[in-house]
LODOBA-244676 format. One record per residue: residue number from 1; chain; residue in one letter; x, y, z of N, C-alpha, C in turn. Coordinates in steps of 0.1 Angstrom, whole numbers, padded with zeros to 4 digits, always signed. Each point is the difference from the previous one (the first is absolute). Example, Ala and Ser with C-alpha at 12.3 -4.5 7.8 and 13.67 -1.06 7.14 Angstrom:
# LODOBA-244676
+------+-------+------+-------+-------+-------+-------+-------+-------+-------+-------+-------+
! resi ! chain ! resn !   n.X !   n.Y !   n.Z !  ca.X !  ca.Y !  ca.Z !   c.X !   c.Y !   c.Z !
+------+-------+------+-------+-------+-------+-------+-------+-------+-------+-------+-------+
!    1 !     A !    A ! +0132 ! -0057 ! +0078 ! -0009 ! +0012 ! +0000 ! +0009 ! +0012 ! +0000 !
!    2 !     A !    S ! -0004 ! +0011 ! -0007 ! +0009 ! +0011 ! +0000 ! -0008 ! +0011 ! +0008 !
+------+-------+------+-------+-------+-------+-------+-------+-------+-------+-------+-------+
//
This chain:
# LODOBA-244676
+------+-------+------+-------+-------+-------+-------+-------+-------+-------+-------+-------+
! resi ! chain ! resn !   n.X !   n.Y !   n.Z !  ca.X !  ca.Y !  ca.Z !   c.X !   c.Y !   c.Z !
+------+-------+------+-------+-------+-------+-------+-------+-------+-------+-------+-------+
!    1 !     A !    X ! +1206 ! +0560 ! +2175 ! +0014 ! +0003 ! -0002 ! +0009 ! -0012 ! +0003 !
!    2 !     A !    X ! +0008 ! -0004 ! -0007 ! +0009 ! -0012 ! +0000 ! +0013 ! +0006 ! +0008 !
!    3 !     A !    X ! +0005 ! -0010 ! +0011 ! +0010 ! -0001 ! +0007 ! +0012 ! +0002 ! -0009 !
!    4 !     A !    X ! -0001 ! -0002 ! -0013 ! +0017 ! -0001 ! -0004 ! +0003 ! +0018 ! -0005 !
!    5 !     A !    X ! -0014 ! +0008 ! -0003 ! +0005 ! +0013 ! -0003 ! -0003 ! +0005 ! +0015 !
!    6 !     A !    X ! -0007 ! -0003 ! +0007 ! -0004 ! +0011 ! +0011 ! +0011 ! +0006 ! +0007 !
!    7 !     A !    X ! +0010 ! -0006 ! +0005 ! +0015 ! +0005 ! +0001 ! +0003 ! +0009 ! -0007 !
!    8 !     A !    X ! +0003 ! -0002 ! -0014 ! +0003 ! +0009 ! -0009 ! -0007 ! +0013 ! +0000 !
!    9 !     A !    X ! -0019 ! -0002 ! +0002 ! -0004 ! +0013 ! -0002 ! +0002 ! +0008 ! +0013 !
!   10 !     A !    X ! +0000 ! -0004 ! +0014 ! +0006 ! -0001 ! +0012 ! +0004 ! +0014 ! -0003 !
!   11 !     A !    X ! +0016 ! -0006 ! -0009 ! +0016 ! +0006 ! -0001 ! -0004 ! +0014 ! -0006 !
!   12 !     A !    X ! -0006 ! -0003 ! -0013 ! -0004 ! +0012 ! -0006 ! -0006 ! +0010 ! +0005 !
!   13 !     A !    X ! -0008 ! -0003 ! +0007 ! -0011 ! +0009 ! +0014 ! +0014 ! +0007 ! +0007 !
!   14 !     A !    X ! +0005 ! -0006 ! +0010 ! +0010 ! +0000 ! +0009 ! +0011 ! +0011 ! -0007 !
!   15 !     A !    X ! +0003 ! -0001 ! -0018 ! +0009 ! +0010 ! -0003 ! -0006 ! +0011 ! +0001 !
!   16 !     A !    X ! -0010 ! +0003 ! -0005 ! -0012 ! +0013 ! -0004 ! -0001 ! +0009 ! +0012 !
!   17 !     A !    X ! +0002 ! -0008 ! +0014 ! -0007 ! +0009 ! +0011 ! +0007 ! +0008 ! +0003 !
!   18 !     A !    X ! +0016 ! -0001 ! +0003 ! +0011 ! +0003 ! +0001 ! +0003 ! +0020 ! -0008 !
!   19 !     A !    X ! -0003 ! -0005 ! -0018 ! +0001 ! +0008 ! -0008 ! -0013 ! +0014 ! +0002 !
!   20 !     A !    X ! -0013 ! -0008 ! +0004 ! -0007 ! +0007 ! +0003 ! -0002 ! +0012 ! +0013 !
!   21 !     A !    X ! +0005 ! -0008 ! +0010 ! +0003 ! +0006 ! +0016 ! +0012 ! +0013 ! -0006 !
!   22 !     A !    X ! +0008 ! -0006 ! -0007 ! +0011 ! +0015 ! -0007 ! -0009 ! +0010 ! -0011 !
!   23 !     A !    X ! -0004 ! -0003 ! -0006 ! -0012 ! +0007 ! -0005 ! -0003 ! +0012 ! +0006 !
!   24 !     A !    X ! -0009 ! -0009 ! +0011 ! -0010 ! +0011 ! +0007 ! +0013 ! +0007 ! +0010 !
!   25 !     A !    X ! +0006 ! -0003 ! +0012 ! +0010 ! +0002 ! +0012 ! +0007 ! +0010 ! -0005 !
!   26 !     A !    X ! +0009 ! -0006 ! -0009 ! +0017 ! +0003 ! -0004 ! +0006 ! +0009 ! -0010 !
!   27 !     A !    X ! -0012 ! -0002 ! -0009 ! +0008 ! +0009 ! -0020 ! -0006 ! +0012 ! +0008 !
!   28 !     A !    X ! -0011 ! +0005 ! +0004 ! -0001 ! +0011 ! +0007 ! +0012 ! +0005 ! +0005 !
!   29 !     A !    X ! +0005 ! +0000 ! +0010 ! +0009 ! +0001 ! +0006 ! +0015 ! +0002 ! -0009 !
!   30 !     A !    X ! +0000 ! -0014 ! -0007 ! +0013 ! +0008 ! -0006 ! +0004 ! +0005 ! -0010 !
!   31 !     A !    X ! -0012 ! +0008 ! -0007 ! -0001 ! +0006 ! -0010 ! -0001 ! +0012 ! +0012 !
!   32 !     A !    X ! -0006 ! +0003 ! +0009 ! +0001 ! +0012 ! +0005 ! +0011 ! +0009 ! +0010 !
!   33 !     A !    X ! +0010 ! -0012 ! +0001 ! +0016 ! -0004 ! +0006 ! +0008 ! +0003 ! -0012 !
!   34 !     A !    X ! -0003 ! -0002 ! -0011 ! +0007 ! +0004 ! -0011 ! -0002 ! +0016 ! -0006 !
!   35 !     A !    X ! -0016 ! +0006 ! +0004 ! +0000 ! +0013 ! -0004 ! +0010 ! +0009 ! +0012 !
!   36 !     A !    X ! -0002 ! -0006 ! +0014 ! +0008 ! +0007 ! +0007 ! +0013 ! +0002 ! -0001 !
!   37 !     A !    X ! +0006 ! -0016 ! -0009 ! +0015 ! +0001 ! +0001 ! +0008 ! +0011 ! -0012 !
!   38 !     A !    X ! -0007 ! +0001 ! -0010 ! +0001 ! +0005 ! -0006 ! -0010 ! +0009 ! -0009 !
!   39 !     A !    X ! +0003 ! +0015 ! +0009 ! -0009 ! +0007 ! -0002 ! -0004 ! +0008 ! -0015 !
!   40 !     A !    X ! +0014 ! -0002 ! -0010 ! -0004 ! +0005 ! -0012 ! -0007 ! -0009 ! -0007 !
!   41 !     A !    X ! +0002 ! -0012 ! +0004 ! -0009 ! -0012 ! -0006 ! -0015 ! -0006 ! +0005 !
!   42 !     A !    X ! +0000 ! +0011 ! +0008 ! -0016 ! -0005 ! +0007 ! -0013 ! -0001 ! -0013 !
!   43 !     A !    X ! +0004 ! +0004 ! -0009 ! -0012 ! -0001 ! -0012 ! -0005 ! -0013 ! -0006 !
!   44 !     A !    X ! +0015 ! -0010 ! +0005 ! +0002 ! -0010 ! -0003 ! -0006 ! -0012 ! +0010 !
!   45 !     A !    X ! -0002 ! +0008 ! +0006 ! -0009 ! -0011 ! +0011 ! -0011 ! -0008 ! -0007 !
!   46 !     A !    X ! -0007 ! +0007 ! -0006 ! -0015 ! -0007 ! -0005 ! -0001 ! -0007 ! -0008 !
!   47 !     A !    X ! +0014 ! +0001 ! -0010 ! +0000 ! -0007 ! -0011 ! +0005 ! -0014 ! +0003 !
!   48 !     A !    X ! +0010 ! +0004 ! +0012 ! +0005 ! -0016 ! +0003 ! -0008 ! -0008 ! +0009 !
!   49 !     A !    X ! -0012 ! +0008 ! +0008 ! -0010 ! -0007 ! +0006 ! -0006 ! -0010 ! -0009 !
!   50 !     A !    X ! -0006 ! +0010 ! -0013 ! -0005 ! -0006 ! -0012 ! +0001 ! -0011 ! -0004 !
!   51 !     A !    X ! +0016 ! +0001 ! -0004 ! +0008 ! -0013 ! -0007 ! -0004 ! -0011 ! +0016 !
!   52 !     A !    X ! +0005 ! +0001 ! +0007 ! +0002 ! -0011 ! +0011 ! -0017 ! -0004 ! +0000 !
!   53 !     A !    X ! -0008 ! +0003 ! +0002 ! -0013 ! -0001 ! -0002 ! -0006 ! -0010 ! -0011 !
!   54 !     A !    X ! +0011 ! +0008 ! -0012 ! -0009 ! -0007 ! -0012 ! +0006 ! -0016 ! -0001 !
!   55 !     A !    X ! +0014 ! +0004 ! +0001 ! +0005 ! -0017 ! +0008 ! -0006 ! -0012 ! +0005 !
!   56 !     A !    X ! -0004 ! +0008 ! +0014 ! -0011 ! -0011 ! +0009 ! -0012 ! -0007 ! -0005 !
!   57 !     A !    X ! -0003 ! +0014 ! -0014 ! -0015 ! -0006 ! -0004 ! +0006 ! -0011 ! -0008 !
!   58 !     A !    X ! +0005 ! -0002 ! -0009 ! +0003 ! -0005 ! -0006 ! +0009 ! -0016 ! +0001 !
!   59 !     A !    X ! +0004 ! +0002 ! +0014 ! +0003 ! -0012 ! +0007 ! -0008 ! -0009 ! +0005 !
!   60 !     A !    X ! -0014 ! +0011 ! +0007 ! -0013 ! -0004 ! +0001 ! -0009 ! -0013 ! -0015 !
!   61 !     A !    X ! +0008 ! +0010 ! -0005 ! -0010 ! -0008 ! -0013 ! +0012 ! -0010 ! -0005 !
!   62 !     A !    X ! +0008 ! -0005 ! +0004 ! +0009 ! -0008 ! -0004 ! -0005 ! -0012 ! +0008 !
!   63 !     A !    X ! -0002 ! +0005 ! +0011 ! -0003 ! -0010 ! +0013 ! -0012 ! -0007 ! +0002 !
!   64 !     A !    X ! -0010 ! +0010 ! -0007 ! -0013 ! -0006 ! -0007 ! +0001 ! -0008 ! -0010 !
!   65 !     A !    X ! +0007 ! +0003 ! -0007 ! +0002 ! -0012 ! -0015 ! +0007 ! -0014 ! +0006 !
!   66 !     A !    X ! +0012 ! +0006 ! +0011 ! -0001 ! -0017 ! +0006 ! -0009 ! -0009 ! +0006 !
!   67 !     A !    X ! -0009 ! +0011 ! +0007 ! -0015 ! -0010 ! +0009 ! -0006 ! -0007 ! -0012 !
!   68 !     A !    X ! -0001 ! +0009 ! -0013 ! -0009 ! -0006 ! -0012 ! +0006 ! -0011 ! -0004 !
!   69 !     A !    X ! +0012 ! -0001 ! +0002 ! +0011 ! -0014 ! -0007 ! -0004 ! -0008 ! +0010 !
!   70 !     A !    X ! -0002 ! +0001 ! +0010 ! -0001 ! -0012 ! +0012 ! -0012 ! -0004 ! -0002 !
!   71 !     A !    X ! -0012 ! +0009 ! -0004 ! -0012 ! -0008 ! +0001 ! +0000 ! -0003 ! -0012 !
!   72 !     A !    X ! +0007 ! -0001 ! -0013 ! -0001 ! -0008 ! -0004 ! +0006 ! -0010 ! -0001 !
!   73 !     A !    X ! +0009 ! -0004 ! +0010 ! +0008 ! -0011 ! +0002 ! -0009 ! -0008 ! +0007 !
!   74 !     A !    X ! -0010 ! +0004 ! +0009 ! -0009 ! -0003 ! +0007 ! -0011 ! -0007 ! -0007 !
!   75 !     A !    X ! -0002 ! +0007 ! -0014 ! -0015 ! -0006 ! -0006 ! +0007 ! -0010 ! -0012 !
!   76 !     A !    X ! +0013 ! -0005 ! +0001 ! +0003 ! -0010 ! -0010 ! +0000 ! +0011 ! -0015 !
!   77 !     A !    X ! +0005 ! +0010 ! -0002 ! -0002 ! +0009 ! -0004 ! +0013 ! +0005 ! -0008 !
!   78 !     A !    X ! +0010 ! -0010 ! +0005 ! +0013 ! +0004 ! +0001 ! +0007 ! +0004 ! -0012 !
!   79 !     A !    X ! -0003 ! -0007 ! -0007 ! +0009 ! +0001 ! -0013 ! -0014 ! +0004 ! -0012 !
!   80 !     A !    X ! +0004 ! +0010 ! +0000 ! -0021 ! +0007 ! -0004 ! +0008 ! +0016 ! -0007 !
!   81 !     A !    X ! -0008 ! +0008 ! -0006 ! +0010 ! +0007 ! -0006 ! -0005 ! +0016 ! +0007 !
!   82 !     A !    X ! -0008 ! -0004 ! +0007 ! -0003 ! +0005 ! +0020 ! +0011 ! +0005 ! +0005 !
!   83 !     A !    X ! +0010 ! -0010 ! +0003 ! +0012 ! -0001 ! +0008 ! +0012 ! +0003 ! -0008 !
!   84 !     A !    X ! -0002 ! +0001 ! -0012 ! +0010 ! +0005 ! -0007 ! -0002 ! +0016 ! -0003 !
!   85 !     A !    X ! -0014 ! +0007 ! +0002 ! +0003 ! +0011 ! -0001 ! -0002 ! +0009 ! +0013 !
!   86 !     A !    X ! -0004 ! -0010 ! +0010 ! +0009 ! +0005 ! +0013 ! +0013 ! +0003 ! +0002 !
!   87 !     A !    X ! +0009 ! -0010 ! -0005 ! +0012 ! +0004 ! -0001 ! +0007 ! +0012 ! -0008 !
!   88 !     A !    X ! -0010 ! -0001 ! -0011 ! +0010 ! +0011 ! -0006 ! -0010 ! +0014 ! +0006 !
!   89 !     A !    X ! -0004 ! +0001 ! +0005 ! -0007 ! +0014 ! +0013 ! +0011 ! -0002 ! +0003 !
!   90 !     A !    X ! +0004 ! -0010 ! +0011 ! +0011 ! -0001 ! +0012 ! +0014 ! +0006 ! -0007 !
!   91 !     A !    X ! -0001 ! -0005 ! -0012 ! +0015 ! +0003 ! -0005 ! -0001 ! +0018 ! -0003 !
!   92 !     A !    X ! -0008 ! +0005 ! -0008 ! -0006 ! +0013 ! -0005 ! +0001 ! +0011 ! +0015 !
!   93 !     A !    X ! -0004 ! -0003 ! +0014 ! -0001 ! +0005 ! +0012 ! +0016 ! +0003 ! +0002 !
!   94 !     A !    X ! +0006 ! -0017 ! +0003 ! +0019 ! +0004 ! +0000 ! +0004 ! +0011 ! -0006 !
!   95 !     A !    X ! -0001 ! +0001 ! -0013 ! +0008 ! +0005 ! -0008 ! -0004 ! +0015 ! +0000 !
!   96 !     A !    X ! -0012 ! +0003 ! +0003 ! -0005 ! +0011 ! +0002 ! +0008 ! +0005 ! +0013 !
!   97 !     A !    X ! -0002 ! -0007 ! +0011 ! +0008 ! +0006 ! +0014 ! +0013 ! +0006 ! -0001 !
!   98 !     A !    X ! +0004 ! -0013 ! -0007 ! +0015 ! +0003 ! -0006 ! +0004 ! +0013 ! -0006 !
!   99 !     A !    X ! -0007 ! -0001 ! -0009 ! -0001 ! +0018 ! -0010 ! -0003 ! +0010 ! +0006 !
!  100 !     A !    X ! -0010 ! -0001 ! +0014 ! -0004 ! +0010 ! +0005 ! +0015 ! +0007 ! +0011 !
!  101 !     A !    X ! +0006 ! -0016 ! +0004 ! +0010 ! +0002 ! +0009 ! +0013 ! +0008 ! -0008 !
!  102 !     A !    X ! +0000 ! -0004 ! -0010 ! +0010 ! +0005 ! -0012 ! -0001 ! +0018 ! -0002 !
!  103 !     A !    X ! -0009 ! +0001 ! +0001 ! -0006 ! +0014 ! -0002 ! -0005 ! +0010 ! +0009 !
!  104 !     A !    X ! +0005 ! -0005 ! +0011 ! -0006 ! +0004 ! +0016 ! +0019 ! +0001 ! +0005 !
!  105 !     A !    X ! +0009 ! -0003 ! -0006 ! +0017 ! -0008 ! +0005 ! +0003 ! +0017 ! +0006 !
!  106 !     A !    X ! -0003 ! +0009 ! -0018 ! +0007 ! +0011 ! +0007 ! -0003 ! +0006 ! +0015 !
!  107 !     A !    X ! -0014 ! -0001 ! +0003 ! -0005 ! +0007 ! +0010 ! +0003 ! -0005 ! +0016 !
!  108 !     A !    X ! +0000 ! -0014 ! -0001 ! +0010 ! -0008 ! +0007 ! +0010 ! -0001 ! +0005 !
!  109 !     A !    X ! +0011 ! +0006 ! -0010 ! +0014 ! +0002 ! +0000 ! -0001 ! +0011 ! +0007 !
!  110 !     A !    X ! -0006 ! +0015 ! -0002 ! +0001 ! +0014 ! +0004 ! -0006 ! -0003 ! +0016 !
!  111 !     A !    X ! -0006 ! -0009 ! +0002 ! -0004 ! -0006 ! +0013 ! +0009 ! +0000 ! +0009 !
!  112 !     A !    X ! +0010 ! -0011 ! -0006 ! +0008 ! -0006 ! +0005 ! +0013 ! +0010 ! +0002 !
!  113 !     A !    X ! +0002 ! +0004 ! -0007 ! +0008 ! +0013 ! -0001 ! +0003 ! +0009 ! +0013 !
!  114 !     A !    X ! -0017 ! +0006 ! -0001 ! +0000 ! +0007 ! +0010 ! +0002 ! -0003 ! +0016 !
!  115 !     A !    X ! -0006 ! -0011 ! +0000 ! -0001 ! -0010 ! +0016 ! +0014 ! -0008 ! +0000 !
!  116 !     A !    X ! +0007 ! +0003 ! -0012 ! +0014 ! -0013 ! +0001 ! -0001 ! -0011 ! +0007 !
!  117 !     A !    X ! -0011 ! -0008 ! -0007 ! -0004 ! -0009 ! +0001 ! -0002 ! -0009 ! -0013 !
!  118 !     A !    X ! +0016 ! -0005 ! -0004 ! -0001 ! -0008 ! -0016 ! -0007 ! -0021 ! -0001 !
!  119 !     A !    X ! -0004 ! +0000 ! +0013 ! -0007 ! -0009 ! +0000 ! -0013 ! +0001 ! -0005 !
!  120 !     A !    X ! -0006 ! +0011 ! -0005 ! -0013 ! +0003 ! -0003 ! +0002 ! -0005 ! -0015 !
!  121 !     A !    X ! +0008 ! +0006 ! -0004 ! +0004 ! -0002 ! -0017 ! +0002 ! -0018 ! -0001 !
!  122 !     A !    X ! +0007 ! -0007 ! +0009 ! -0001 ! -0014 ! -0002 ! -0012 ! -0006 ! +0000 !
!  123 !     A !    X ! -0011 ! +0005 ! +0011 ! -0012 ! -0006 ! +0002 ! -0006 ! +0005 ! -0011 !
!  124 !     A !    X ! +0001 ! +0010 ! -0010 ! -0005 ! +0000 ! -0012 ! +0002 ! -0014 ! -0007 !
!  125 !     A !    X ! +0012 ! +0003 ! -0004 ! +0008 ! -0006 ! -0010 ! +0000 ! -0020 ! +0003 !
!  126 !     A !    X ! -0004 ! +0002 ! +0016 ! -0005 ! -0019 ! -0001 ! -0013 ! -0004 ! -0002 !
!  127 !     A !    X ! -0012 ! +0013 ! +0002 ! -0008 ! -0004 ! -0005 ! -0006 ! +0001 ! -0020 !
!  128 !     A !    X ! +0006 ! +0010 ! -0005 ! +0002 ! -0003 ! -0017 ! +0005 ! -0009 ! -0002 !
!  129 !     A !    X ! +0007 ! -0010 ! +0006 ! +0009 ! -0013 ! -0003 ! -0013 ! -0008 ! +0005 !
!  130 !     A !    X ! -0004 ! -0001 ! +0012 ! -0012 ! -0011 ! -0001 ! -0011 ! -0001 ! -0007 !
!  131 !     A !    X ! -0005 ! +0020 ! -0005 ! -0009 ! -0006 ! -0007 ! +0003 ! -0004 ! -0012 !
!  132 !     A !    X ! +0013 ! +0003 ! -0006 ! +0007 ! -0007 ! -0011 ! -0001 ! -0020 ! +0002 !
!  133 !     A !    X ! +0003 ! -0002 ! +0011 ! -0001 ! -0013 ! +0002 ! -0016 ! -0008 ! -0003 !
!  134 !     A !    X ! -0007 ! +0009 ! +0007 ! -0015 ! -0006 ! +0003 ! +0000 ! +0002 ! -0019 !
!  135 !     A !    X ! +0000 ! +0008 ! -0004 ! -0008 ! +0002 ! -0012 ! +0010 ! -0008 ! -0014 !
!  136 !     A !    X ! +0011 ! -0009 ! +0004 ! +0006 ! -0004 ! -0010 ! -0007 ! -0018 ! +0002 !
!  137 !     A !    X ! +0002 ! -0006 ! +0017 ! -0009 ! -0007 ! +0004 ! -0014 ! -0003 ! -0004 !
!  138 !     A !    X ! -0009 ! +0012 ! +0004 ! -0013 ! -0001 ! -0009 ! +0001 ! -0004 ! -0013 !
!  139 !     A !    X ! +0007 ! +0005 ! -0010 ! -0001 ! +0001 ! -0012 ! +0004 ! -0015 ! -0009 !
!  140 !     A !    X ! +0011 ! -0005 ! +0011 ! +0007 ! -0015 ! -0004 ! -0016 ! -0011 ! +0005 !
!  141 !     A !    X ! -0008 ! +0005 ! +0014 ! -0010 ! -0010 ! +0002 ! -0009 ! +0001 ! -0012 !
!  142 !     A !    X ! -0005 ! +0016 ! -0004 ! -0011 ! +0003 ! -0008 ! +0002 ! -0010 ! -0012 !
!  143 !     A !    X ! +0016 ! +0001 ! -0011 ! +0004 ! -0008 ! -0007 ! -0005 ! -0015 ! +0002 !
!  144 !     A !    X ! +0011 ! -0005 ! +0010 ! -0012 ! -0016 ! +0003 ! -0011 ! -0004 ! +0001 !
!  145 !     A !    X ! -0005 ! +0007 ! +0008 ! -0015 ! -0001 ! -0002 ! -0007 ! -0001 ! -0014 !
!  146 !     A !    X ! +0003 ! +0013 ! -0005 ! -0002 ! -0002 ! -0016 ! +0001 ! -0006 ! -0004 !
!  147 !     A !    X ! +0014 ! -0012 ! -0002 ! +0001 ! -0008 ! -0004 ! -0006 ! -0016 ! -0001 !
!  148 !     A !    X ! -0002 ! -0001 ! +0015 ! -0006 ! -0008 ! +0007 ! -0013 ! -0001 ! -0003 !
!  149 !     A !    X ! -0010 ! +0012 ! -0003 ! -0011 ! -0003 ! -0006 ! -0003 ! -0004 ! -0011 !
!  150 !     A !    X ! +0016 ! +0008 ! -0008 ! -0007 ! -0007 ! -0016 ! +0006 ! -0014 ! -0002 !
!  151 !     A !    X ! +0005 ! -0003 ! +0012 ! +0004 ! -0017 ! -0003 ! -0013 ! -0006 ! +0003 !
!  152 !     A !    X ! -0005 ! +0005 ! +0015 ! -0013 ! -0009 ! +0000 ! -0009 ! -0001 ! -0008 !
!  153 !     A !    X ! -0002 ! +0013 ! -0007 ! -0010 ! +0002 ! -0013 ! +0002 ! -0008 ! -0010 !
!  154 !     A !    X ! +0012 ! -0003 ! -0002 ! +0003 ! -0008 ! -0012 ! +0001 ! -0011 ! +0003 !
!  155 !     A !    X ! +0001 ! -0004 ! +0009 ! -0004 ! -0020 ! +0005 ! -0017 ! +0003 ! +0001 !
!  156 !     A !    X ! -0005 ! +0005 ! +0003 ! -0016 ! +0000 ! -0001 ! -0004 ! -0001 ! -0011 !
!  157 !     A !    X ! +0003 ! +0011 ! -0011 ! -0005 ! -0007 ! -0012 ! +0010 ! -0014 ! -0010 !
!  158 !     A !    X ! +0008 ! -0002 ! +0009 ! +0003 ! -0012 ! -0008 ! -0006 ! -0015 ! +0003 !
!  159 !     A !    X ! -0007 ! +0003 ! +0009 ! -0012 ! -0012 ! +0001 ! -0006 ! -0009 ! -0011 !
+------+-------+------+-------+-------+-------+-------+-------+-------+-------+-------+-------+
//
């Protein structure tokens, strides 16, 4: 493993554990703080476990597509069409979060509602904007890269 990603993959590790420890600890809990708080909506518990759940996996797998970008930054690998369809996973995962967050808002809101607690609705609403960020990002790297290959390609065969 090369010094200039190991940081990097480090970082990546370091985000995941965080998301994971809430996983297992926490969405328990406040999915079951939400059946209590609102008892005609307790049916709703499971669904929003669900969503939050299917979230994590999928960040999971976002976070794996970055380890896969690093080792190939690792194996000189970099500009390979490897790492370009890592990225568009990465980008495909955002956008997905994002849609899931989009489609999870109302349940969120009725959350918030009840606990009058309208910061919940913000912490929605900043993470559909990041994963809007991550996945417009990905999408501008995936582009270069792309491009970037078929420049090298085309100096190669102009030998």
């Amino acid at each position: 493993m090369k010094r200039e990603t190991f940081f990097l993959k480090f970082a990546v590790v370091v985000m995941g554990l965080p998301i994971l420890a809430l996983c297992i600890f926490l969405l328990p809990e406040i999915a079951e703080y939400f059946a209590e708080l609102n008892p005609k909506l307790d049916f709703l518990q499971y669904p929003f476990l669900i969503g939050l759940y299917m979230t994590a996996i999928i960040f999971f797998v976002a976070l794996y597509q970055t380890l896969k970008l690093l080792s190939y930054i690792d194996k000189n690998q970099a500009f390979s069409e490897l790492s370009v369809k890592a990225l568009k996973n990465i980008k495909y995962c955002s956008i997905t979060i994002g849609t899931l967050y989009i489609i999870f808002m109302p349940l969120i809101y009725l959350m918030a509602e009840v606990d009058d607690a309208p910061g919940m609705i913000l912490i929605g609403m900043v993470i559909i904007f990041g994963c809007m960020v991550i996945a417009v990002f990905a999408a501008v790297l995936q582009k270069l890269l792309k491009n970037a290959i078929d420049i090298k390609s085309d100096n190669d065969l102009t030998i």
